[in-house]
C-alpha positions as a printed NumPy array, in Angstrom:
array([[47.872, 27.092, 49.512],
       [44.647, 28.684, 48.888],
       [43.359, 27.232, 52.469],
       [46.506, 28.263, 54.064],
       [45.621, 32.26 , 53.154],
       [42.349, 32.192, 54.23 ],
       [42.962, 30.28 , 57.466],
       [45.903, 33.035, 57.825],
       [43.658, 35.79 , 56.935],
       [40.673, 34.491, 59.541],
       [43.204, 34.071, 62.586],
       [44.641, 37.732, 61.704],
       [41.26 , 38.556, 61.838],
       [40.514, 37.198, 64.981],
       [43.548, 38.479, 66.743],
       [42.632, 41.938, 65.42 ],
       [39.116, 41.629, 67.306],
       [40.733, 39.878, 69.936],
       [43.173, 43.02 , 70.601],
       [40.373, 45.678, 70.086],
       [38.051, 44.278, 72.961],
       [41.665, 43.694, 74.97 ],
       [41.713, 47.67 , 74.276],
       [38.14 , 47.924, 76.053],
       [39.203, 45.226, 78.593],
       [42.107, 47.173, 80.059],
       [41.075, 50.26 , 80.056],
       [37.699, 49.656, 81.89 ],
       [39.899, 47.451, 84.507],
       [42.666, 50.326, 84.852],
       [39.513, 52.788, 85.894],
       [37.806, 50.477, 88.225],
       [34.866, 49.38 , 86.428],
       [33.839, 46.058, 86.368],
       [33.609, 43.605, 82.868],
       [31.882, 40.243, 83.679],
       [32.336, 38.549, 80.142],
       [35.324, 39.158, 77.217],
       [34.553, 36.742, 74.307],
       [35.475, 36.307, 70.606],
       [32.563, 35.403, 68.179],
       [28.541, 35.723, 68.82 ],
       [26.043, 32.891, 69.023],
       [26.349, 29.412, 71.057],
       [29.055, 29.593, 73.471],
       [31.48 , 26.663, 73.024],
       [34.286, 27.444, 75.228],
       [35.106, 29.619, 78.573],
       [37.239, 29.605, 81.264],
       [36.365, 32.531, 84.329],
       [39.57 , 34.597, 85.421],
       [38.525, 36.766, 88.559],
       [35.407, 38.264, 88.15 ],
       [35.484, 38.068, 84.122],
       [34.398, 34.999, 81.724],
       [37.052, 34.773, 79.061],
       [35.587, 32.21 , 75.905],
       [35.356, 31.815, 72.42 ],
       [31.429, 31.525, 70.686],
       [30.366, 29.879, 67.276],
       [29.825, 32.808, 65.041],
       [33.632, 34.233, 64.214],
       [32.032, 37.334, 63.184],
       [33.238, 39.974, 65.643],
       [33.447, 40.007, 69.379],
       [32.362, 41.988, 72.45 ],
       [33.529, 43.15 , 76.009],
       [30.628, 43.281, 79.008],
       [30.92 , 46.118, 81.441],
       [28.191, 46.482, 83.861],
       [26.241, 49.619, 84.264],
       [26.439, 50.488, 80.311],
       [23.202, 52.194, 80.197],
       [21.098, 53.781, 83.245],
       [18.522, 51.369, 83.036],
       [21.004, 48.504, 84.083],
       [19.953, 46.757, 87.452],
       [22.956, 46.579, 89.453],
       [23.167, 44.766, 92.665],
       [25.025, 47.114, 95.376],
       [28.375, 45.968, 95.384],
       [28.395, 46.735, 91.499],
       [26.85 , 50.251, 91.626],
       [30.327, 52.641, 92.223],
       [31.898, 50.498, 89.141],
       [29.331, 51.287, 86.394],
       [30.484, 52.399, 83.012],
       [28.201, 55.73 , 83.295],
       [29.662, 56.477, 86.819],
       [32.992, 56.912, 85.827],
       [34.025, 60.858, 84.79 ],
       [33.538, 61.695, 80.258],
       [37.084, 61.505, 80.188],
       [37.343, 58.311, 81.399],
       [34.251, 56.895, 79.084],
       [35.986, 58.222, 75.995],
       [39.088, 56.386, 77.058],
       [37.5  , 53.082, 77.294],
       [35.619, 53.983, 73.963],
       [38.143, 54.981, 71.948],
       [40.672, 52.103, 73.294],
       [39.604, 50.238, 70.824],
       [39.96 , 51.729, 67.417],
       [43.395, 53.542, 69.098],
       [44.657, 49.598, 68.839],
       [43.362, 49.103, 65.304],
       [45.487, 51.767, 64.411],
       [48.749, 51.065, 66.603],
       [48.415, 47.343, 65.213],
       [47.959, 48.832, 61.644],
       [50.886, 50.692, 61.828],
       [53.356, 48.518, 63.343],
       [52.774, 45.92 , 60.941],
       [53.48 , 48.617, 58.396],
       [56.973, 49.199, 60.147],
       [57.406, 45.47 , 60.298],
       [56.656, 45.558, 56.157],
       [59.193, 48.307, 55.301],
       [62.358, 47.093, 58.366],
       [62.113, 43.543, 57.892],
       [59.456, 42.104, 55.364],
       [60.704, 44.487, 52.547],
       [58.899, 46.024, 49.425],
       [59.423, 45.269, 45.799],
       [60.631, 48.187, 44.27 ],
       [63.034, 49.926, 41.604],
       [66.782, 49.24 , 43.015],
       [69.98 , 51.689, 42.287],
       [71.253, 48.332, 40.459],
       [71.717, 49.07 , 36.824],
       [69.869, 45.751, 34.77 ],
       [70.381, 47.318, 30.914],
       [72.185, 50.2  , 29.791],
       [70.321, 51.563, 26.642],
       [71.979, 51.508, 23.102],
       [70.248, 54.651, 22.628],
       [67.727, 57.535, 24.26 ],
       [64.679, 56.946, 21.337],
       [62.833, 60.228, 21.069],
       [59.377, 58.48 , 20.526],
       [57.707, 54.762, 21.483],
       [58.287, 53.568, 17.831],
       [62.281, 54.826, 17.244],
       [64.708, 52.122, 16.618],
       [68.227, 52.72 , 17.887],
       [70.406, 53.649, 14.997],
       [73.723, 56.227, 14.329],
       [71.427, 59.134, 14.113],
       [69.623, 58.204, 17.264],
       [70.396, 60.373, 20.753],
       [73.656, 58.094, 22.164],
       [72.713, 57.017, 25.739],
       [74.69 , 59.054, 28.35 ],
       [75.243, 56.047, 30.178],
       [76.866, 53.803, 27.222],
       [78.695, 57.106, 26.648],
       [80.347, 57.488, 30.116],
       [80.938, 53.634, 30.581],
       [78.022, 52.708, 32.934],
       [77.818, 48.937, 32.441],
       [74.841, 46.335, 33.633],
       [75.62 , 45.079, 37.29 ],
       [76.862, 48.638, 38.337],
       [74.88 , 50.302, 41.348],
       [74.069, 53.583, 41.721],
       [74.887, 54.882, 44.742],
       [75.112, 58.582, 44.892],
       [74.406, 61.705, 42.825],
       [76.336, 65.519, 42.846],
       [77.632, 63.694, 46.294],
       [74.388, 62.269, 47.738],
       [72.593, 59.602, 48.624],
       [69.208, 58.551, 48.503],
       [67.177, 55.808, 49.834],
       [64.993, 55.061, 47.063],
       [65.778, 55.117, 42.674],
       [62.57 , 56.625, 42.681],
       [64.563, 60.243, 44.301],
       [67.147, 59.673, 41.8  ],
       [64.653, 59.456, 38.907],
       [63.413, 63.048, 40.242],
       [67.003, 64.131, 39.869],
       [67.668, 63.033, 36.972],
       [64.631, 64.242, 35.026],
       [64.995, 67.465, 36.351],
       [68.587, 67.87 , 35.103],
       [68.386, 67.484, 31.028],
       [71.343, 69.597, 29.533],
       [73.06 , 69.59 , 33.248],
       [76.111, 67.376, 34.202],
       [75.179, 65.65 , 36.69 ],
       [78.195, 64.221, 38.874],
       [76.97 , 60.315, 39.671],
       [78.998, 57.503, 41.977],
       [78.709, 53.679, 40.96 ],
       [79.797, 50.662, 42.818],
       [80.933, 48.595, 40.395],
       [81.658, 45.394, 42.378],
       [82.852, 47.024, 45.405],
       [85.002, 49.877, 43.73 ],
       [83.249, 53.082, 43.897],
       [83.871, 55.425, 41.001],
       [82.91 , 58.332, 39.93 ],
       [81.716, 59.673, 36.623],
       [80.312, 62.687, 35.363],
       [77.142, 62.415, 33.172],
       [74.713, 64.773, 31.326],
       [71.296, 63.605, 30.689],
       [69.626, 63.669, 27.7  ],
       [66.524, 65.465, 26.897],
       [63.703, 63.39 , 26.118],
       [59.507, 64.24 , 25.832],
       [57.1  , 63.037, 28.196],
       [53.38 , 64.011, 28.205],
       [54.136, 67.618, 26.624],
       [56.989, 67.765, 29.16 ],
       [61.097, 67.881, 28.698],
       [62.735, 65.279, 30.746],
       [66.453, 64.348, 31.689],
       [67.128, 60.228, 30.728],
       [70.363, 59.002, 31.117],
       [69.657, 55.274, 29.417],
       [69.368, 52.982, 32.369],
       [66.729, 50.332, 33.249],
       [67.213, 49.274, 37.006],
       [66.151, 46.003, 38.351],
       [63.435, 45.476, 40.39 ],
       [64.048, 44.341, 44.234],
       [62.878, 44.155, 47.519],
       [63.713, 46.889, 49.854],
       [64.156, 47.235, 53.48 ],
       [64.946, 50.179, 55.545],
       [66.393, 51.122, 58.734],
       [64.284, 51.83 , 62.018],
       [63.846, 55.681, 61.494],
       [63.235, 55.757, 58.29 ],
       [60.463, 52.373, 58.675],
       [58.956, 54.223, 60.98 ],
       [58.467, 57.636, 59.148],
       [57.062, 55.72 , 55.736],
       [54.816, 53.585, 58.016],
       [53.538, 56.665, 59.742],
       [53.193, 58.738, 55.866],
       [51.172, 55.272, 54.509],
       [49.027, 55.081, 58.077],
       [48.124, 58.606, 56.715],
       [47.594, 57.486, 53.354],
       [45.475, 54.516, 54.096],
       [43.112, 56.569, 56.458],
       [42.894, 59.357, 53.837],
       [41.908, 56.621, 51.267],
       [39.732, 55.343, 53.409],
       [37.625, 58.254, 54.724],
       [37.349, 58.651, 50.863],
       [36.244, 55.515, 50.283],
       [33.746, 55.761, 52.734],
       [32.114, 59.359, 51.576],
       [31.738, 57.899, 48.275],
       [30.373, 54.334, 49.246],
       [26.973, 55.425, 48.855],
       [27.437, 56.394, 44.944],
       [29.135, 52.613, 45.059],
       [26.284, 50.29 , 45.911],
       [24.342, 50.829, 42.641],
       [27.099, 49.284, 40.763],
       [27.494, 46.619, 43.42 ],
       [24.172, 45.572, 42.887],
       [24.626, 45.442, 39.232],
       [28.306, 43.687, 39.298],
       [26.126, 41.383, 41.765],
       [23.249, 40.152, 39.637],
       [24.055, 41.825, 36.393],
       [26.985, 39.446, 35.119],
       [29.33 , 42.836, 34.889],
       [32.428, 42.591, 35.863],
       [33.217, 43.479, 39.468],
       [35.421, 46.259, 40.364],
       [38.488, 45.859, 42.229],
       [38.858, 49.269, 43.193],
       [34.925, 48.622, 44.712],
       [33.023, 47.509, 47.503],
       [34.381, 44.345, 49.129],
       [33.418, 42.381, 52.04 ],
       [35.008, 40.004, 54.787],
       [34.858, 36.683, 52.352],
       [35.79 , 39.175, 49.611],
       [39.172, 40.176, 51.327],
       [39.537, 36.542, 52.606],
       [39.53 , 34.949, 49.018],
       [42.163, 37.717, 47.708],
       [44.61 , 36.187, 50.906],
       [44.111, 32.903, 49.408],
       [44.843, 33.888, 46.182],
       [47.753, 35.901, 47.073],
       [49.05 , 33.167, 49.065],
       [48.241, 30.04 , 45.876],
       [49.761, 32.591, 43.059],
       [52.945, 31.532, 41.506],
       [53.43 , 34.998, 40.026],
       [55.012, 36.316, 43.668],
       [57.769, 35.028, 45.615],
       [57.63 , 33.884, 49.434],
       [58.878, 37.658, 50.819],
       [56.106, 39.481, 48.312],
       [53.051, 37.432, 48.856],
       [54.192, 37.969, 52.948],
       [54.473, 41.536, 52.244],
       [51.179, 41.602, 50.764],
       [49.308, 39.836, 53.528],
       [50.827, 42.134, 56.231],
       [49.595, 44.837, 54.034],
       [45.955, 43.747, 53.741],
       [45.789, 43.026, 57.539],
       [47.332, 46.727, 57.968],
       [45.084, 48.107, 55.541],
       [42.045, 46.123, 57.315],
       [43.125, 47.563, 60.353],
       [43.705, 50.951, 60.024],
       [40.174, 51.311, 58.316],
       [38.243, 49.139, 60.977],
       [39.695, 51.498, 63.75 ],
       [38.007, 54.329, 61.397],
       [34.974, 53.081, 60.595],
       [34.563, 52.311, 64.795],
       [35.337, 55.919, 65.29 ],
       [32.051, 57.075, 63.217],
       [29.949, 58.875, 65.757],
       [26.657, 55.938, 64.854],
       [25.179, 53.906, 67.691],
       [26.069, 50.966, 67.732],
       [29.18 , 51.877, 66.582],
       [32.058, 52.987, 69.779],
       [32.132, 56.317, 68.395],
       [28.693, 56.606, 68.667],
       [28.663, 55.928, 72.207],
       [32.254, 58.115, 72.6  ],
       [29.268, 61.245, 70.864],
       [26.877, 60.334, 73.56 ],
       [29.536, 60.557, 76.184],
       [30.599, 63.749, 74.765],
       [26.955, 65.227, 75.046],
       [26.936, 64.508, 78.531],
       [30.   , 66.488, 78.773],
       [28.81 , 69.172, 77.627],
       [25.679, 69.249, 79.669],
       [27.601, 68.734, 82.452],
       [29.649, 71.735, 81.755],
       [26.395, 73.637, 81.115],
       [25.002, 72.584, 84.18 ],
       [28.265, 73.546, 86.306],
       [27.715, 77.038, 84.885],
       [24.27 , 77.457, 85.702],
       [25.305, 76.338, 89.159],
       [22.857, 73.362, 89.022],
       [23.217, 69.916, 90.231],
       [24.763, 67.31 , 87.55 ],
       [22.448, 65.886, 85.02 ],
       [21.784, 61.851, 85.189],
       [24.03 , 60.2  , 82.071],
       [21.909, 60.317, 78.867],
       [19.91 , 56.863, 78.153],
       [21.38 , 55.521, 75.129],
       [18.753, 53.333, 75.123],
       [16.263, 56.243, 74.19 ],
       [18.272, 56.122, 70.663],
       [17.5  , 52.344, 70.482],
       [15.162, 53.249, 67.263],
       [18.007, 55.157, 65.67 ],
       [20.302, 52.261, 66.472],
       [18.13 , 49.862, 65.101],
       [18.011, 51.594, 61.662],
       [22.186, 51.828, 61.636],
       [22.352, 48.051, 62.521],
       [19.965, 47.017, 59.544],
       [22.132, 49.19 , 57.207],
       [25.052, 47.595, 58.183],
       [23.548, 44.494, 58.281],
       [21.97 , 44.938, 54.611],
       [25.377, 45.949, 53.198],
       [27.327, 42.957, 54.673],
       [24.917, 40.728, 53.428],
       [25.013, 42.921, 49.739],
       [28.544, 42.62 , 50.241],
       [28.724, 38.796, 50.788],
       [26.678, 37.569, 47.742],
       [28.634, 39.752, 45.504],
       [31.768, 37.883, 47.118],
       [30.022, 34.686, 46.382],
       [28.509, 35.072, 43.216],
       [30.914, 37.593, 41.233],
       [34.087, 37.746, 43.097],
       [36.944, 40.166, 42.775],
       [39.499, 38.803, 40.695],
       [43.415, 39.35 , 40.655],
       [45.022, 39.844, 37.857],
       [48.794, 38.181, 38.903]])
């Protein structure tokens, strides 16, 4: 099974790059320009097939892909016929477009896997179905339930195990969590609750008891709920996926301002023998080997170890489509800031009254490019023997 989530993980993978380069792809056809090759991988071609005027084909290295459009720098020779369809002749607006294309994919595919995880996959959660009705509300971790002990509202007022939850003071809520708020907010207040109790709905009036919590009075009522996988409808899918697209870019920005402070400990988890850190740096292999994990662990049902997967390839996502956005050469929002600078000297220029500037040279940044790339390069390597040699390990 172990196989099975990695091969899963690599096709998502390749699919992702496969729809990011389709972002390029379309975009440059919809404005006119021309793109001679679209293929997935780097290295020794081993397949192609030629649609139109563009070579479609898959290369050795699986380890990204790439989109050709003529004319991508100034110094490109460019027969005639191919001159009016360069990349640097279409208008800023345009070259963002086909720049940005990209990581605006990452993110669309990110979140409608999400919705997909929260309509129809389903997350494992806290239900309103009552598992245990306490004996007793114990006023500290080491109480035993006895005659002096607070009596559990819920034993009081007849709540019994196999009961549902399914409103409180007349409303309903699509997550135990909400009621929990409720519930803890209202010691000393009756509190006027609805149960199904196999199909009959009745109603009861409780009063939670007041309990301590970190320094803090709390209302308990003397239930523990089972645990369950939730789905939701359309709307309300689609607002969590858009609050946890937030979530996962805020993490990630995060993650990424404090990656420097990170590596140090990499390199010691790497070649140190200390433990690695799952809440760390991990690479490609490293996020391969947790799929295959997830998908050999007996600890998760069919539905949850699904539900996980779609979240790491959402996750993975979301966070490439970031990353791409950083304004770094060779990165596409480095290119999208070098667009942008021609921009504005062409604005400046239109106010002096003076002819348009030629597009900048990216190549004139080649030495700056050439220090991001060996970065990068140095950190997925890093990144790769710590996968290796120390990898993360889940604790299911």
């Amino acid at each position: 099974m172990m196989i099975v989530g990695i091969l899963a993980f690599a096709v998502a993978l390749l699919l992702s790059v496969m729809i990011h380069e389709a972002g390029h792809y379309l975009t440059a056809k919809k404005f006119g320009m021309k793109v001679t090759e679209f293929f997935l991988g780097f290295g020794q071609k081993i397949w192609s097939f030629t649609r139109g005027e563009t070579e479609f084909g898959l290369k050795a290295i699986p380890a990204g892909g790439y989109c050709k459009i003529v004319g991508m720098t100034p110094r490109e020779e460019l027969s005639p016929a191919d001159a009016d369809r360069a990349f640097i002749k279409a208008t800023v607006g345009q070259r963002l477009i086909v720049l940005g294309a990209g990581s605006f994919l990452h993110f669309v595919l990110g979140f409608v896997l999400l919705i997909i995880l929260f309509s129809s996959v389903g997350i494992t959660s806290l239900t309103n179905k009552v598992e245990r009705v306490s004996e007793c509300i114990p006023q500290t971790s080491t109480e035993v339930c006895s005659p002096q002990s607070v009596p559990s509202p819920a034993k009081v007022v007849g709540v019994k195990a196999g009961d549902k939850i399914v409103k409180v003071n007349g409303l309903s809520y699509d997550e135990w969590s909400e009621v929990v708020t409720v519930i803890r907010s209202s010691a000393g207040k009756q509190l006027d609750i609805t149960i199904d109790r196999n199909g009959t709905l009745i109603d009861l009036l409780i009063t939670p008891a007041s309990r301590l919590l970190d320094g803090q009075t709390i209302g308990v009522i003397g239930v523990v709920n089972e645990i369950g996988t939730i789905t939701y409808g359309p709307i309300t899918a689609v607002t969590k996926a858009a609050i946890f697209t937030g979530e996962i870019l805020q993490n990630s920005v995060t993650a990424l301002i404090s990656l420097p402070s990170k590596i140090p400990d990499l390199i010691n988890q790497t070649f140190g023998n200390q433990e690695r850190d799952p809440e760390g740096l991990v690479g490609v292999v490293g996020v391969a080997r947790v799929s295959g994990e997830t998908a050999e662990t007996k600890a998760l049902t069919t539905r949850e170890k699904i539900a996980t997967f779609i979240l790491i390839i959402a996750s993975l996502n979301i966070f490439v489509g970031m990353f791409n956005l950083l304004p770094l050469l060779p990165l596409d929002g480095g290119h999208m800031a070098v667009a942008i600078a021609d921009g504005v000297r062409n604005t400046r220029a239109k106010a002096k009254g003076l002819a348009k500037p030629a597009p900048f040279d990216v190549e004139r940044l080649t030495p700056i490019t050439m220090v991001v790339f060996v970065v990068m390069a140095s950190l997925s390597l890093l990144l790769l023997t710590a996968d290796i040699l120390n990898p993360i390990r889940l604790n299911f």
